[in-house]
C-alpha positions as CSV (number, residue, x, y, z in Angstrom):
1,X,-57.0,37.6,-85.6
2,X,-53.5,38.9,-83.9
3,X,-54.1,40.7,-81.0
4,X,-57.1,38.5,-80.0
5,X,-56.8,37.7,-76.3
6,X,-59.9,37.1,-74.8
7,X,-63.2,35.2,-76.7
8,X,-66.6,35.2,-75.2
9,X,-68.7,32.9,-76.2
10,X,-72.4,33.7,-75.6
11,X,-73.8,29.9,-75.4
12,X,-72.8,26.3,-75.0
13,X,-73.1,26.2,-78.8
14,X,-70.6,28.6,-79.2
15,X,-68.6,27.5,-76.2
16,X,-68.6,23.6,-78.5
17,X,-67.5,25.5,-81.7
18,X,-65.0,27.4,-80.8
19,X,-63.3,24.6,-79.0
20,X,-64.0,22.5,-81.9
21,X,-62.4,25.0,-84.1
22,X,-58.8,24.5,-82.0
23,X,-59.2,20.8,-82.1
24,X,-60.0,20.7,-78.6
25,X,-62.2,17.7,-76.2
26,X,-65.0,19.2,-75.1
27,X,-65.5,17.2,-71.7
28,X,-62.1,19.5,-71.2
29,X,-63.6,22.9,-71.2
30,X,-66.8,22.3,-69.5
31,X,-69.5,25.1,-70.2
32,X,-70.4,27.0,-67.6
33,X,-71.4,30.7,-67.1
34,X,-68.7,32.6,-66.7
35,X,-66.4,30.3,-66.1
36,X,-62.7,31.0,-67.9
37,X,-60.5,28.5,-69.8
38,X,-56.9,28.9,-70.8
39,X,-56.5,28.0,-74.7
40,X,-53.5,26.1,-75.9
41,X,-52.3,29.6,-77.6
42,X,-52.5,31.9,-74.9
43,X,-55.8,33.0,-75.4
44,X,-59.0,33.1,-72.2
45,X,-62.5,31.7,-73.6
46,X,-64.9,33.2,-71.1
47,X,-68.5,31.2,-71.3
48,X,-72.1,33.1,-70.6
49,X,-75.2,31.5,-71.1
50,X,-76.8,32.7,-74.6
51,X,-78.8,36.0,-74.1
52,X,-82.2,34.1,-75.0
53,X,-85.5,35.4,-74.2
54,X,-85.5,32.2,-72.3
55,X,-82.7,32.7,-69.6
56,X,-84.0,36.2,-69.0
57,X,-87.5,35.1,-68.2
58,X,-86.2,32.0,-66.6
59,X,-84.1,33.7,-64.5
60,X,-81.1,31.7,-65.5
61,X,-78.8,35.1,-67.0
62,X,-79.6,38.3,-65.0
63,X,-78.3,41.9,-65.7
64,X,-75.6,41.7,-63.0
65,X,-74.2,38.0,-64.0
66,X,-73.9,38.6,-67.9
67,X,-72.0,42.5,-67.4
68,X,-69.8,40.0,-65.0
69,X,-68.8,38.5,-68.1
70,X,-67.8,41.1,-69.7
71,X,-66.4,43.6,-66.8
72,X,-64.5,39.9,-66.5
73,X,-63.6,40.7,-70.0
74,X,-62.0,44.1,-69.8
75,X,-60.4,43.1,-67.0
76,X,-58.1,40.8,-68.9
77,X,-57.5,43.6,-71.1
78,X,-56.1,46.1,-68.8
């Protein structure tokens, strides 16, 4: 996709495949929310934990710390 610059991937799962996807080790890029990696092209992979009924009720992703993520995001854009 040219013109891609920042990925967000909404999950561990999706954190694994998209670093899977570049050839990448895992134990390189550890998951963690909202945490950002440099990619080998240029690119910023921002993690968040998925937005599971689970982490809401558990507590785990709030409002605040997944719009983080993405104000996080834009802010790469600008």
């Amino acid at each position: 996709m040219p013109g891609l610059k920042v990925i967000v991937a909404l999950g561990a799962i999706a954190h694994q495949a998209l670093l899977w996807s570049y050839g990448l080790k895992v134990k390189e890029y550890p998951f963690g929310h909202n945490v950002r990696h440099q990619l080998p092209d240029g690119r910023t992979l921002i993690d968040s934990y998925h937005c599971s009924g689970y982490n809401w009720r558990t507590g785990r992703l709030t409002r605040e710390s997944f719009e983080a993520v993405f104000a996080g995001a834009k802010s790469l854009l600008a």
